[in-house]
N, C-alpha and C positions, 0 to 999 in steps of 0.2 A: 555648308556647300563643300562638295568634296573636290578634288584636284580637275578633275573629268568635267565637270559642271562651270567650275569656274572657268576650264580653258570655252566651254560652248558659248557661255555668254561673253566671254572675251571678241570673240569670233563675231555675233552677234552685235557686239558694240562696232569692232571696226568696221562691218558691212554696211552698218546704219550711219556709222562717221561717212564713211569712202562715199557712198547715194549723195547725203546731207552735199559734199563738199563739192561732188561733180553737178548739183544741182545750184551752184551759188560760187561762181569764178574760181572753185578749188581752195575756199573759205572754212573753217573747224566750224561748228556751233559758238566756241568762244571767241574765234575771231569775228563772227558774226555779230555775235552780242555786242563787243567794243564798238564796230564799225559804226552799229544803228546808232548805237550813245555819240558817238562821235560827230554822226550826220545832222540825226537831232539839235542837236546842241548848236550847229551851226549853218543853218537855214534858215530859209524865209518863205512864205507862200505867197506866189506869184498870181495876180489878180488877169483873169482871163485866161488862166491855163488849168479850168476847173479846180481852183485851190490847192494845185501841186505844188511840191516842196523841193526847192533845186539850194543849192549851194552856190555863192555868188563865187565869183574871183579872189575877191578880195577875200572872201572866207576860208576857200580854201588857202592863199599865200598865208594868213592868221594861224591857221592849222597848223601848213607846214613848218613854219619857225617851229610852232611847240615840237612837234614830233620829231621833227631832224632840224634841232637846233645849230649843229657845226657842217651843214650842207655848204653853207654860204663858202666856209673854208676850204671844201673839197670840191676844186673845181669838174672831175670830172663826177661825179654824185650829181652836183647841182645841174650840170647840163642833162645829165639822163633823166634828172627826175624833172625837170622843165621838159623835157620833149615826152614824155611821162605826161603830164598835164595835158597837152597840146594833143595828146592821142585819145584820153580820156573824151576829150568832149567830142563824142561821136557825133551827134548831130548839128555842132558847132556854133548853138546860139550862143558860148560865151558864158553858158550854167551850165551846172553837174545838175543831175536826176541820182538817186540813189543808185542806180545802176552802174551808171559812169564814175560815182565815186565808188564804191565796193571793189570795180575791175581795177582804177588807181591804187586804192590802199593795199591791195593783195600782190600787184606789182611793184609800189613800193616797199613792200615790207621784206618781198620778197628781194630784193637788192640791199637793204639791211641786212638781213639774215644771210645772205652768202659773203658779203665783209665781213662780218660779226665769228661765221663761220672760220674764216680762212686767218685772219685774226687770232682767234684761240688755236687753228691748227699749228700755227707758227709759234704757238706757244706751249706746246705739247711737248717736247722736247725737255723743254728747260725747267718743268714742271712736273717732267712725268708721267703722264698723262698717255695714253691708248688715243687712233682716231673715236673710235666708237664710245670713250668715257668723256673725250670734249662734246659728241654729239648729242650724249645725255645729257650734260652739264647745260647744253644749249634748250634742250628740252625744260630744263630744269628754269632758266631762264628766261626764258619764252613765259611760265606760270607767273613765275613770278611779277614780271610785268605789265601791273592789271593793267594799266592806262592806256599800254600800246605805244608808249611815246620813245621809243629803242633803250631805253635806261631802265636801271630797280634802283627807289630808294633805301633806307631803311627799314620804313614801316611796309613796304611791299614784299620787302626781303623776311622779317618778321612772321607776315602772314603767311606765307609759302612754307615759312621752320615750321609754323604751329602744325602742321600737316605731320610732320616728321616726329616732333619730339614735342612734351609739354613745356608748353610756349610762358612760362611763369615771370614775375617782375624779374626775377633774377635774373635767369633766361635769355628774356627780354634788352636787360643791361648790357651780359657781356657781348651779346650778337650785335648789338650796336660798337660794342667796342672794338670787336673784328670788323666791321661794317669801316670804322674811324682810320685803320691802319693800312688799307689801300684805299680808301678815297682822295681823289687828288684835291680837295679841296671843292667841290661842285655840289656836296651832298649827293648826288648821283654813282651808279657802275655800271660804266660798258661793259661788255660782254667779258673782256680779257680783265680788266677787274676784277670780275666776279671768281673768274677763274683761280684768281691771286687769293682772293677770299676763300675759295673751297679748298685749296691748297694749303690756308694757313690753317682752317679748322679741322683738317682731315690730321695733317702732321702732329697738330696738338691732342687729337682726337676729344674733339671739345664733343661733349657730352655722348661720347660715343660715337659719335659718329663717325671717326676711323676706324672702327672694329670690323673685322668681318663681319660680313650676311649688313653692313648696315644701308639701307636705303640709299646711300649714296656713294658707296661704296662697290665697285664689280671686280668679285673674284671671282 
């Protein structure tokens, strides 16, 4: 495939993304696929409403601990994403339909993602860092975390390298060990964590990865 080709199917892809996403609350395919697992996972079928499948209350509050565990702390997060909820149930019988969850999750994520954002911009400065190199990092972070739940562990962070560079025991070891040195102790990385992490591998240029032309690298 030559340079022409690749940019047509590029083209091609995002027209198919951009359709996909105005056809589903402004949702990727992959943000899709999480949501279903997500919904799935935490439903019930309601006897008299032709075997449909809504989410209780109480399932979503379950949910949202996992997903935004330090909400409770942030008083004004908590209040948004509670009146968040309370917009969600459009037809207000006190259950979510897939629907009603899908239009929450993409609104709360979306409220993550611009903290998480503004967060790393604040940290550009001190790091180095271009607006446009924290908003690929963000990009970069957003893969890495399959689960959806606003954090990368190790083993997510891991799988996203294996993409980049061969992911081997060794590999494996010392990316954990960079993983070790800005973790605050949660096993988990916020956003600006992460940032601290790709700063420490870029500087060391652990396995290349600071070199020009590399994948994570804009020169």
């Amino acid at each position: 495939v030559d340079f022409a080709e690749f940019k047509r199917l590029e083209r091609l892809h995002r027209k198919a993304v951009r359709s996909f996403m105005e056809n589903n609350c402004g949702c990727t395919p992959a943000e899709m696929k999480r949501y279903t697992e997500h919904f799935a996972q935490n439903t019930e079928a309601r006897p008299g409403l032709n075997g449909a499948m809504y989410m209780s209350q109480k399932a979503m509050r379950d949910l949202l601990l996992t997903m935004f565990p330090d909400s409770a702390l942030n008083r004004e997060r908590h209040v948004r994403i509670s009146q968040l909820v309370r917009d969600a149930d459009i037809d207000g019988n006190g259950m979510f339909d897939f629907q009603e969850f899908q239009w929450f999750m993409r609104q709360a994520c979306d409220i993550m993602d611009r903290e998480q954002l503004q967060a790393g911009l604040a940290l550009k400065k001190t790091l180095g860092y271009s607006e446009d190199e924290v908003k690929q990092f963000r990009d970069l972070y957003a893969l890495s975390d399959s689960d959806a739940n606003g954090s990368i562990d190790a083993d997510e962070l891991c799988g996203i390298f294996g993409n980049l560079i061969n992911m081997d025991a060794e590999a494996e070891e010392e990316l954990k060990g960079h993983f070790a040195k800005v973790d605050n102790g949660d096993g988990k990385l916020d956003f600006w964590e992460f940032l601290l992490f790709m700063r420490a591998i870029q500087d060391e240029n652990w396995r290349n990865l600071g070199a020009p032309g590399s994948p994570v690298r804009r020169d």
